[in-house]
C-alpha angles and dihedrals in degrees: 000000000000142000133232130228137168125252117181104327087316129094116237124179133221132204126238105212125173113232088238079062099058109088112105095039102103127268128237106252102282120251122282110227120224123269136209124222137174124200132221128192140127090219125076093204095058097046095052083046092047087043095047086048089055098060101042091047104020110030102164083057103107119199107208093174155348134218136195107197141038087247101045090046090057095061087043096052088054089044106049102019092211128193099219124037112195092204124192108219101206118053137149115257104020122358128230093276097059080062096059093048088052090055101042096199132359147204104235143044132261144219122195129216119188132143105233137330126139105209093044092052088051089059094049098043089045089054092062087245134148112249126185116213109223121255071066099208123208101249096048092047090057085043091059090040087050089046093054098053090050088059132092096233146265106330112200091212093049084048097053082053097066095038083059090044089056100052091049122104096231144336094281081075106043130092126232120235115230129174129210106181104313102339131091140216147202112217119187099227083238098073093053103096090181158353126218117189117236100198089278090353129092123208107204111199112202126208089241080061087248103139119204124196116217127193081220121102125242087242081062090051101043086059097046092051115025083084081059087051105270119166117209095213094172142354101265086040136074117172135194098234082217099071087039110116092176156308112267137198100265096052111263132116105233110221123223078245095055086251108152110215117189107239101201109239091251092052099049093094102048094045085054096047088054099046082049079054 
């Protein structure tokens, strides 16, 4: 049934539906609850930025305090048990990683900023964590927002593996963190034979035949292992040289395992030139 009215000059009708009807007519965007965070840098300048960015891209996003300093963090987090910490990583007089092992484990997630430095980045990638560059810019910012409220939650073993990433002396070292359903699991980069992009998604095929998916891109993972000797073949491939047996004629690299792997026709010499290497 449905009613007419006039709308200037012209009839328009509208429909009488009953509320228990209503059911397949499209909702407004649900409300989006409320969320702690607590921010930690030693510069004044980049928390009122981080802060400002907040509001304009991530307005539900509520900053309940800032710290300057490890020691001053510590007292806040007790204080204001937030969901979300925005950690520098570098800082004068203890960085943000000090924090964590002073914590030992913790009850929110985190998301680093830090301007540049290699070995730090590697933890975090490693550790399967979210990481802002400085200068932090307003898209990436919402995409990390977005990321946290798609996760299950702080998990204390996936904690303790960064905490040993950290501590490491460089990526050769470090464990990947990988996750089937609602486990997770440490992976050492040397018994990934190889990684094969899924338009965002990134298939990792271990030497044991076990096959992880990860939300990361293969570009991600290109810049986490080359330093492990990695070899990008192709742009969907990426392949550990250690599990390489050799190039062949028709253009593959032939795994120890028989595996067949596709080398791109502009990356042949340089893959060969590698394998000669």
């Amino acid at each position: 049934m449905s009613t007419a009215r006039h709308t200037s000059g012209r009839v328009a009708f509208t429909p009488l539906i009953r509320e228990e009807d209503r059911s397949d007519i499209a909702r407004p965007a649900p409300y989006l609850a409320a969320m702690r965070a607590v921010i930690v840098d030693d510069e004044q300048e980049a928390r009122t930025v981080l802060r400002a960015l907040l509001q304009r891209h991530a307005s539900e996003v509520q900053v309940v305090a800032e710290a300057s300093s490890v020691a001053q963090a510590i007292d806040l987090l007790k204080e204001h048990k937030p969901q979300l910490l925005f950690l520098d990583v570098q800082m004068p007089g203890g960085d943000g990683f000090e924090l964590l092992k002073r914590l030992g484990t913790w009850d929110f997630d985190v998301v680093f900023t830090t301007a540049s430095q290699h070995h730090a980045i590697q933890a975090i990638r490693f550790s399967a964590l979210d990481y802002l560059m400085k200068p932090v810019l307003g898209e990436e910012l919402g995409a990390a927002i977005d990321r946290h409220r798609a996760k299950r939650g702080p998990v204390a073993d996936e904690q303790q593996q960064l905490l040993h990433n950290i501590a490491q002396p460089d990526e050769r070292s470090m464990k990947l963190t990988l996750t089937s359903g609602d486990r997770s699991y440490f992976v050492d980069p040397a018994e990934v034979v190889w990684c094969e992009a899924d338009v965002n998604y990134t298939n990792l095929h271990l030497a044991d035949e076990r096959r992880f998916v990860s939300a990361r891109t293969l570009k991600d993972y290109e810049d986490m292992l080359t330093p492990l000797g990695f070899l990008r073949t192709h742009r969907s491939y990426l392949v550990n040289r250690m599990h390489i047996d050799h190039l062949d004629r028709g253009g593959f690299v032939v795994l120890r395992n028989g595996m067949r792997v596709e080398v791109a026709s502009r990356r042949r010499e340089e893959v060969a030139r590698v394998l000669a290497g």
